[in-house]
C-alpha positions in Angstrom: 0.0 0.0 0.0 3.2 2.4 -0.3 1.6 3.9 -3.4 -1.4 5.0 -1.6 -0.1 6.0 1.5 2.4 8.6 -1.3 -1.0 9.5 -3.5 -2.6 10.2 0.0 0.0 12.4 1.5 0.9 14.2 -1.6 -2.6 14.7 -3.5 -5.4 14.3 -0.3 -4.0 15.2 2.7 -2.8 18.6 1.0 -6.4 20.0 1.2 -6.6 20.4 4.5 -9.4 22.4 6.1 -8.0 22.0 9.7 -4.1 22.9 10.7 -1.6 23.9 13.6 0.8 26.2 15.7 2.7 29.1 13.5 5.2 28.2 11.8 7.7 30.8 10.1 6.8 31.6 6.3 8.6 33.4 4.0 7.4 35.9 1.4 6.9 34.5 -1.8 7.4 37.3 -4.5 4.9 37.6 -7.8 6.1 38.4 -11.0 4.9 42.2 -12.2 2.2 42.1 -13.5 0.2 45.1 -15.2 -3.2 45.8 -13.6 -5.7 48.5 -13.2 -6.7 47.5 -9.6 -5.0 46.6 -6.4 -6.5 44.5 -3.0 -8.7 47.2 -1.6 -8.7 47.4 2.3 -11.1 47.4 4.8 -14.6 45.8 3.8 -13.9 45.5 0.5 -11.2 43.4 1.0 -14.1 39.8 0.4 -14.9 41.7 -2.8 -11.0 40.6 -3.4 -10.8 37.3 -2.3 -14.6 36.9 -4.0 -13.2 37.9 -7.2 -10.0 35.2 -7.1 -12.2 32.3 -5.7 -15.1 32.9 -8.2 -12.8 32.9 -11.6 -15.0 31.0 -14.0 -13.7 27.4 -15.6 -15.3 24.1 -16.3 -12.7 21.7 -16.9 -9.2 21.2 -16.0 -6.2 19.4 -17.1 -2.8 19.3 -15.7 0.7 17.5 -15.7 2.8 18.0 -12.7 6.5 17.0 -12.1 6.0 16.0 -8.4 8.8 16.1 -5.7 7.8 15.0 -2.4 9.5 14.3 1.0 9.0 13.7 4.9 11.7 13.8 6.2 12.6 9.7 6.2 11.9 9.6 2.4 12.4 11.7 -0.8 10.7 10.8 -3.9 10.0 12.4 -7.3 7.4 11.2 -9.6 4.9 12.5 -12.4 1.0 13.7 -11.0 -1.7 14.1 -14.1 -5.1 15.6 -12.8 -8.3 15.8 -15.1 -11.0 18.2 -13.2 -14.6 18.6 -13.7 -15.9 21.1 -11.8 -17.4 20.3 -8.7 -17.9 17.2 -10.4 -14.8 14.4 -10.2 -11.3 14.4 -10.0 -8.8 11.7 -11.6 -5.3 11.6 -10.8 -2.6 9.4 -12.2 0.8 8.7 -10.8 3.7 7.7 -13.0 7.4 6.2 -12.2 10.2 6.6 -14.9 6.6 6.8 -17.0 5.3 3.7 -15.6 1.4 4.4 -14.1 1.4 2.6 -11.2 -1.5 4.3 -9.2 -4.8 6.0 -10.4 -7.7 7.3 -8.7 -11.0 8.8 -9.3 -12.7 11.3 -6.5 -16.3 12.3 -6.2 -17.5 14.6 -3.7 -18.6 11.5 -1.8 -15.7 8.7 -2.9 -13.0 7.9 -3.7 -12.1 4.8 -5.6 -8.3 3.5 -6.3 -6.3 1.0 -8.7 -2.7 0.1 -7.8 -1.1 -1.3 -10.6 2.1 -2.1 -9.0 0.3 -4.2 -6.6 -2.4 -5.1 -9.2 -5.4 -4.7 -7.0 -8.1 -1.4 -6.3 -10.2 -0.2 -3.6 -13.2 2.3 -2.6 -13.3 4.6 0.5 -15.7 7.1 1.2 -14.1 10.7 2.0 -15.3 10.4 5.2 -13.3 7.5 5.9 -10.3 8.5 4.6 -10.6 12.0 7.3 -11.1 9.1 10.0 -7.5 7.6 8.7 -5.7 10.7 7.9 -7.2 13.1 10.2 -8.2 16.3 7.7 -11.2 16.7 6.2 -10.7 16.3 2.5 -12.7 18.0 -0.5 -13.1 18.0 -3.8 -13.4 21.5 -4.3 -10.1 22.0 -1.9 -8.3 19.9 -4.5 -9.3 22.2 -7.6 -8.5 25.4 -5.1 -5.4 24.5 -4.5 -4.1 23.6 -7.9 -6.0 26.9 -9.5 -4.1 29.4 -6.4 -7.8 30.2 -4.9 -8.6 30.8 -1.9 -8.7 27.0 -0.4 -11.9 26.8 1.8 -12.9 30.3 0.9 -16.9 30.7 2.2 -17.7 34.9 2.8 -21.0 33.1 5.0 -19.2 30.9 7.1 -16.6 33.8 8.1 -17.7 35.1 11.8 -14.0 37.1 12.4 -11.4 38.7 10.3 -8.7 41.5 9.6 -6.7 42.7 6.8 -3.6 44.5 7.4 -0.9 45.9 4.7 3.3 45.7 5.1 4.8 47.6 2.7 3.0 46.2 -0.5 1.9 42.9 1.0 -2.3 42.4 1.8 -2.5 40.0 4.6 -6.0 38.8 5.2 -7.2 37.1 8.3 -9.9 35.1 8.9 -11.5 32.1 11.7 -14.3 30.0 11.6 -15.4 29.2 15.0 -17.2 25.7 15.4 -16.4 21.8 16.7 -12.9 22.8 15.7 -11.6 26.6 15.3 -9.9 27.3 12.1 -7.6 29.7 10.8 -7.2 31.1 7.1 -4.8 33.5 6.0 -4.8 34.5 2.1 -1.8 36.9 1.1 -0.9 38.6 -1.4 0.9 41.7 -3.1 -1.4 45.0 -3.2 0.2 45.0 -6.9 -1.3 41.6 -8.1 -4.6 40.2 -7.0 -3.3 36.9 -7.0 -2.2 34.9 -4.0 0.8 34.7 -3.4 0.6 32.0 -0.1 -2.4 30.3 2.0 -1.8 29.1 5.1 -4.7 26.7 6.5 -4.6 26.5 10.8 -6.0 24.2 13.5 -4.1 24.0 16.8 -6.6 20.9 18.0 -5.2 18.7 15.6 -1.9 20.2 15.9 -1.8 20.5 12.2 -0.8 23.5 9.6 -0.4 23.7 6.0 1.6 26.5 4.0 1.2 26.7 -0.1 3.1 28.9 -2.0 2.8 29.9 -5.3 5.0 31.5 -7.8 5.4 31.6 -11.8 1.6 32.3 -12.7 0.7 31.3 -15.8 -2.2 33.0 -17.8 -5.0 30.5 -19.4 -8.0 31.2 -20.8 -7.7 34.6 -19.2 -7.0 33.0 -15.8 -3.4 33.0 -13.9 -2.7 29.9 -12.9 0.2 28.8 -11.1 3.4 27.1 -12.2 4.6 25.9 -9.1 2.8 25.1 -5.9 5.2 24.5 -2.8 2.9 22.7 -0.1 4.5 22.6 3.5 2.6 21.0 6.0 3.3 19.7 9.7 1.4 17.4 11.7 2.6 17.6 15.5 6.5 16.8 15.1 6.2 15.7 11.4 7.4 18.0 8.2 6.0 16.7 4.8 6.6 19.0 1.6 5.5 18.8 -1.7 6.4 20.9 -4.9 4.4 21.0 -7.8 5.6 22.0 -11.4 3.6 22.0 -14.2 4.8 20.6 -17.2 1.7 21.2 -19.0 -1.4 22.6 -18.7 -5.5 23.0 -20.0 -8.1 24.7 -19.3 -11.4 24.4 -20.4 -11.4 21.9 -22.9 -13.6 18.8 -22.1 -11.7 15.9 -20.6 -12.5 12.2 -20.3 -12.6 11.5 -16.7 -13.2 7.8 -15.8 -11.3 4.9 -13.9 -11.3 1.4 -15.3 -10.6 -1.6 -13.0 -8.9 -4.7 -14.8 -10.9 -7.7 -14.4 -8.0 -9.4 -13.1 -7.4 -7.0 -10.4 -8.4 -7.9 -6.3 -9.3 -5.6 -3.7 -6.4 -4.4 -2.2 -5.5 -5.1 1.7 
């Protein structure tokens, strides 16, 4: 099961909605970019984060070069993602071009085929929260690989700040409930685009950090080029880095998983 437990760690447990104690972040600096508006402050500042998070696109394709390490291992591999809005997510890992793991994720499931070990399996996404301990979404996943705003909701949002250093926006928000989490969006006053997210919940001892840099334009949507993903879970470090090697947006892609007949269910 090594290939799940790397899929898990590196695609799933990346879209965290629950993470833990500060951790030091450096500033990640945007390219220039020409534009007629900055981050406004104040109350306009959800018109802002409204405007990244609501970019419109239906369909997704992209091809990662994948580095990813935790501190007892370091390995690099190939990540493939087809996106449907909303809708389904498949992802294909790749060795030296060899597939060896492929999944398809629902808003509800997520079912798996590892090819090295010639067997599949189904678990619902509330069963892989119970084994990994975050609370995983679809719409997290597609967040995070299009730089919005990962668990962005202006309803759900009962406390938050902006403040500015020098041309940086920092906004500040917590969502008090079971569990109290802490978002923080930031980016250059220059370039509405984010420039890092981190994602906070000191019950489960658990942060993440993404950083993004080399934004792409697509469709007339930036998109990133490399996503840096640090996260810590009590006394363990796992980062991930992201490059794309290629990239689509809104052309229709065939998203489906097919299980060999072969194949058994995993154990």
């Amino acid at each position: 099961m090594k290939s799940l437990f790397i899929f898990t760690c590196c695609i799933l447990s990346i879209f965290i909605s629950s993470c833990a104690r500060k951790h030091h972040v450096s500033e990640v600096v945007l390219p220039p970019v020409e534009l007629n508006e900055t981050v406004p402050e104040g109350p306009q500042k959800i018109k802002w984060l409204d405007s990244i998070h609501s970019q419109p696109w239906r369909w997704m394709y992209g091809k990662y070069n994948t580095s990813y390490s935790d501190g007892s291992k370091k390995i690099n591999f190939k990540t493939s993602l087809k996106c449907s809005k909303d809708s389904a997510l498949n992802a294909l890992v790749s060795f030296a071009s060899i597939p060896i793991f492929n999944a398809l994720a629902t808003n509800d499931s997520l079912i798996y085929v590892n090819k090295k070990d010639r067997c599949y399996g189904k678990k619902s996404i509330a069963s892989f929260k119970e084994l990994l301990g975050v609370e995983l979404s679809l719409s997290n996943i597609q967040e995070l690989f299009l730089g919005q705003p990962i668990g962005y909701n202006p309803l759900q949002i009962i406390n938050d700040s902006v403040s500015l250093t020098g041309d940086t926006c920092y906004v500040s928000s917590r969502i008090d409930g079971q569990k109290t989490i802490e978002y923080s969006y930031v980016s250059s006053v220059k370039s509405p685009r984010l420039a890092w997210q981190r994602i906070n919940s000191p019950k489960d001892s658990t942060e993440a950090i993404i950083r993004y840099s080399n934004w792409q334009i697509h469709k007339n949507m930036y998109v990133p080029a490399v996503i840096e993903i640090t996260i810590k879970i009590n006394e363990r470090n796992i980062n991930v880095l992201f490059t794309y090697d290629k990239f689509e947006l809104d052309l229709p892609q065939e998203i489906y998983l097919q299980i060999p007949n072969e194949y058994a269910p995993c154990k």
